[in-house]
N, C-alpha and C positions, 0 to 999 in steps of 0.2 A: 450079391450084386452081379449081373452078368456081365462079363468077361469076354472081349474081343478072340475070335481064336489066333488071330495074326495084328499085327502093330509095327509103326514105322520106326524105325531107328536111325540113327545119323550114324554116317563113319567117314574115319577120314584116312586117306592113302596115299602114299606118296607113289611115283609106278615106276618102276627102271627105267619106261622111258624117259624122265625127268619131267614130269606133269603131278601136281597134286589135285586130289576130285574127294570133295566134300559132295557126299550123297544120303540122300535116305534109300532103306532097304525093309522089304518086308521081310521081320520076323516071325517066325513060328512063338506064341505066347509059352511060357516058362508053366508050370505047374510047380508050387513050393512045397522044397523038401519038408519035413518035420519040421526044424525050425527055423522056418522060412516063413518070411510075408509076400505076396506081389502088391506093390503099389502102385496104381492109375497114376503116372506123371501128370500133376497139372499145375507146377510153375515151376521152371528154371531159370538162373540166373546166368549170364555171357558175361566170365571175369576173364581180368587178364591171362589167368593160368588157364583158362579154356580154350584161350587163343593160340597157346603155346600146343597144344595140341591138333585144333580144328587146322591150325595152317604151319606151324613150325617153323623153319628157318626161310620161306616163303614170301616174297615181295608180293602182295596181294594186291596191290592198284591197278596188275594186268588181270587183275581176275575176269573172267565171262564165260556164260552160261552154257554147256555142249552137252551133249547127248545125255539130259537130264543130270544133269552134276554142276555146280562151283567148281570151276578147274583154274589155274592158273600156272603158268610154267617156273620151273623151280632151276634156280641158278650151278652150277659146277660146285660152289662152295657150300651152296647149300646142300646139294645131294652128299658130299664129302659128310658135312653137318650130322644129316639124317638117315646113313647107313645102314643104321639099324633097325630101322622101321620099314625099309624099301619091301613094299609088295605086302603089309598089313594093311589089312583095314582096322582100322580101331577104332572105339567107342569114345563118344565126347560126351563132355558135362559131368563138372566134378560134384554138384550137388544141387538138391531140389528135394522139393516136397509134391506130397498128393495122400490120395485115399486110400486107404487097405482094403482089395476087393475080393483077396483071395489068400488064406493062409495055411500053414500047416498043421499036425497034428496036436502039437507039445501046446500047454498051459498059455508057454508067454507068448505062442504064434496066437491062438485062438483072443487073447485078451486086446487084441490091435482091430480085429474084424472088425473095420467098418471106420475106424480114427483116423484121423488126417495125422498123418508125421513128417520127418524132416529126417532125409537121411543123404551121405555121403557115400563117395567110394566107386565115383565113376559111372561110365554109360546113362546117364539123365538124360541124354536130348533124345528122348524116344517117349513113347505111351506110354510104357511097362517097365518096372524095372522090379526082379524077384532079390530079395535082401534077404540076408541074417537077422531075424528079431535085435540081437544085439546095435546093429547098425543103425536104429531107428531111435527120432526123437518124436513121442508121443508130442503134439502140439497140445495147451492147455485151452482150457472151452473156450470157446467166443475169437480163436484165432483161425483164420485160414490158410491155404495152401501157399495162397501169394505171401504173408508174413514169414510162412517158415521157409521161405526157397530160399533165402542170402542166410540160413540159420548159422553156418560153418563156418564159409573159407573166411567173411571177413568178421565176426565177431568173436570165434575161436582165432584169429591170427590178431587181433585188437588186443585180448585177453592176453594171451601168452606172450606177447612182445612185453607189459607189466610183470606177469612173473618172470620172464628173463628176466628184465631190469630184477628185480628182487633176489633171485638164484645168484648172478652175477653179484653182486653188491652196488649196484646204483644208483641210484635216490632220482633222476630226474629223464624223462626222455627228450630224443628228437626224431620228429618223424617228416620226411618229405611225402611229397604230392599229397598234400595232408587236406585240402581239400574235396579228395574225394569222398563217396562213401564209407569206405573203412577209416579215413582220415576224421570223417565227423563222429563215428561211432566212439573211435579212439579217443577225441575230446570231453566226450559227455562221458565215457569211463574216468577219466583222468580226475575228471571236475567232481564227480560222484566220489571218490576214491584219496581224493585231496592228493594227486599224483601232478606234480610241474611237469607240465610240456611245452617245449617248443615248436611252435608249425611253421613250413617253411614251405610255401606256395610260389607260382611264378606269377602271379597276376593280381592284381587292386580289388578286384571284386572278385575272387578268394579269398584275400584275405579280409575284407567287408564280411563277407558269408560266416566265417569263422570267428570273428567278431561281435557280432552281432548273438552267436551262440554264446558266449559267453569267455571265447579264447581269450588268454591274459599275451598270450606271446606269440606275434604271427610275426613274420620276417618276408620279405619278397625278394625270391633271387634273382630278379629283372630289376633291382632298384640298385641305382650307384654306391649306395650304402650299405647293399646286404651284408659284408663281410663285418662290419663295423658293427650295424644291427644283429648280426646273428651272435658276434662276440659278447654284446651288452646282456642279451637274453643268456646265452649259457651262463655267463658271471651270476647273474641273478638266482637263476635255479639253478646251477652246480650238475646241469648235464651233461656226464658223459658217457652216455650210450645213446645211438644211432639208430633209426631201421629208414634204411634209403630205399624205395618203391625203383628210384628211374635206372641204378647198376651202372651206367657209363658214366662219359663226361668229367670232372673235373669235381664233383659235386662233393664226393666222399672225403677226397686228398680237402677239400674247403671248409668241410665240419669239422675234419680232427686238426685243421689249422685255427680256426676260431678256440677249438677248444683248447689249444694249447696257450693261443692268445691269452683267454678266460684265466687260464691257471696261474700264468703270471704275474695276474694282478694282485695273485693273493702270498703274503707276504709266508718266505719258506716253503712254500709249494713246491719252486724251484732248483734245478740243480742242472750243472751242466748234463747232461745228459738229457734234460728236459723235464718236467715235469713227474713226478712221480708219480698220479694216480692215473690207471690204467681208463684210459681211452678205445673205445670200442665203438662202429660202424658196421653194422649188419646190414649186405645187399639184399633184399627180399624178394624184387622185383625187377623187370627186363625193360622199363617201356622208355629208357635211352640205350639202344643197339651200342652205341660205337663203344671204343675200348674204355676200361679205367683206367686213370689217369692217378699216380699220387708222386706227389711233389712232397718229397720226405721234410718237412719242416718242422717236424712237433716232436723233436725228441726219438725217445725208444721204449717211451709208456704205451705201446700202439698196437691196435688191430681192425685189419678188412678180413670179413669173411663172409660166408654166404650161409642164410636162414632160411630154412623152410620148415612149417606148420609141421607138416607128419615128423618130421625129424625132431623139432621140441617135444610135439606127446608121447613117443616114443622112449625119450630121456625123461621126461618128466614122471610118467606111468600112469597108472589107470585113476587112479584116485583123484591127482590134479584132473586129470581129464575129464573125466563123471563130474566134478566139482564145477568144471569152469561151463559144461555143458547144461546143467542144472541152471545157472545165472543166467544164459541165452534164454533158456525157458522161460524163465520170471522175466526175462525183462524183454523178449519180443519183441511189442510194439513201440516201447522208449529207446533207452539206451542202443536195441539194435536193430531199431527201425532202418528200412532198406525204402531209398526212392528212385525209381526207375524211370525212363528218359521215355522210353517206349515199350508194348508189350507184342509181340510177333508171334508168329505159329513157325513150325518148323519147316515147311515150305519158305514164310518170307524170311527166315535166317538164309536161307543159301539163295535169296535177290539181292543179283551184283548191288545194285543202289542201297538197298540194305544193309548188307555187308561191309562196306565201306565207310557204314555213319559207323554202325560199332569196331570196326577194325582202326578208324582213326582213334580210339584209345582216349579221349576227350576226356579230362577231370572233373570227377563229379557227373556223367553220364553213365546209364548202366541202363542195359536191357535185358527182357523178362523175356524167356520164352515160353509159351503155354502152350504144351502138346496135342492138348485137348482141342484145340481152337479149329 
């Protein structure tokens, strides 16, 4: 296949002067080592952890458009924030799929020429990206580029929030903003799995949507009731493990208080000290800024902490990981089907009006960028 000699790439900077500039740049194309593939970028996905990077500790509702760049001015606290990044340009997009147009020498490079795969590990919002044969997931026949772009971050982070619950010793989850994409993904894993979960949405037609899929247990924490309704739900399913998407707010301190509610009910559970079976809240996610909040109610069976994807496979090792990667394959278009809100080129990612539908963070929206476009 011929091969671009040069290709756009996105990067993002924050500058001394306290301005951050989301730009594309021409690269020089990569030529792959030995065991090296390049693959034609032609879908990526705009998750929230991409955001964390395209724009960082950054109020982007001043953003606007200057000498070819998304720029927007970065606050005192925020520069404190991002010190460490000040005067990098860094590569965005944590994963995507495309074509193999050009590989290296070795067995397993040459056996990809020409197959559409899925691969992670950074730098996606470009044309080109040259990888590690290891780092690719061959896509099976009859799938395309746009199926395997969401292959990863949310159906590997669906997956392994299940086996923590399992490593851990838990029997039931909870997951917030469970509504959105990875929140549906999670459901039809769960239902497939014979795995009790509870979804805890902020809105009636979320929890409709979820519903309608087949959720046994949606909760609404806009409803006068939720504390009441999130208590009956854990009762029922004996959940206590957590993954909270939103990280601030009051949200976390309100699940491990339900669940100590929950505990109570059951007769010996109890002891002054609270409950005996260890209760657990994992932050996943950032998309409530302000502080957490915990209103120590539930005893001294208790834990917040903070969960992320590389950090589980990493602990986990290679064999879970090959394993749970192998099940995204089989199950692609079902189980981890991705629906996307809108699809963009890398040009319309850095349009203020654009940027600002995906920067509002909306549950259940997600957009596609296609490099190729």
């Amino acid at each position: 296949m011929s091969v671009n000699p040069t290709y756009l790439q996105m990067f993002s900077t924050v500058t001394e002067s306290g301005e951050l500039r989301l730009e594309l740049k021409e690269q020089e194309t990569p030529k792959p080592g030995p065991d090296q593939v390049l693959v034609r970028i032609e879908a990526t996905p705009i998750n929230p952890s991409d955001l964390g990077v395209m724009f960082g500790f950054t109020d982007m509702s001043a953003g606007t458009w200057v000498d070819d760049a998304l720029t927007a001015p970065v606050s005192e606290q925020g520069m404190r924030i991002m010190k460490a990044r000040i005067g990098q340009a860094l590569t965005v997009g944590n994963e995507g799929a495309g074509t193999v147009v050009a590989t290296g020498d070795s067995d397993a490079a040459k056996n990809l020429d020409g197959k559409i795969v899925a691969i992670a590990g950074g730098g996606m919002y470009g044309q080109y990206r040259c990888v590690e044969v290891s780092a690719c997931l061959p896509l099976m026949e009859g799938h395309t580029a746009k199926d395997g772009a969401s292959s990863f971050v949310n159906p590997m982070t669906a997956l392994a929030m299940i086996e923590t619950m399992r490593m851990e010793g838990h029997t039931a989850l909870i997951h917030t903003a469970a509504a959105s994409n990875l929140g549906q993904m999670l459901n039809r894993i769960c239902q497939a799995d014979g795995v009790e979960l509870v979804n805890i949405v902020r809105k009636e037609e979320q929890a409709t949507l979820l519903k309608d899929m087949g959720a046994k247990y949606v909760v609404n924490s806009s409803a006068d009731s939720f504390m009441a309704d999130l208590t009956d739900a854990i009762h029922a399913t004996g959940a206590t493990l957590a993954f909270d998407a939103t990280g601030g707010g009051m949200l976390a301190s309100n699940i491990l208080t339900c669940m100590e509610s929950a505990a109570a009910r059951t007769p010996g559970a109890y002891s002054i000290y609270g409950s005996i079976k260890h209760k657990q809240v994992y932050l996943y996610g950032g998309l409530d800024t302000s502080a957490t909040t915990l209103n120590r109610g539930y005893g001294m069976a208790w834990g917040v902490g903070g969960w992320l994807l590389p950090n589980f496979l990493a602990k986990a090792g290679m064999e879970v990981a090959g394993r749970l990667r192998m099940r995204v394959a089989k199950e692609l278009t079902t189980s981890f089907a991705s629906n996307y809100t809108n699809e963009i080129s890398l040009s319309e990612a850095l349009q203020v009006e654009t940027m600002r539908q995906y920067y509002a963070k909306h549950t259940g929206e997600k957009f596609l960028i296609c490099p190729q476009k």
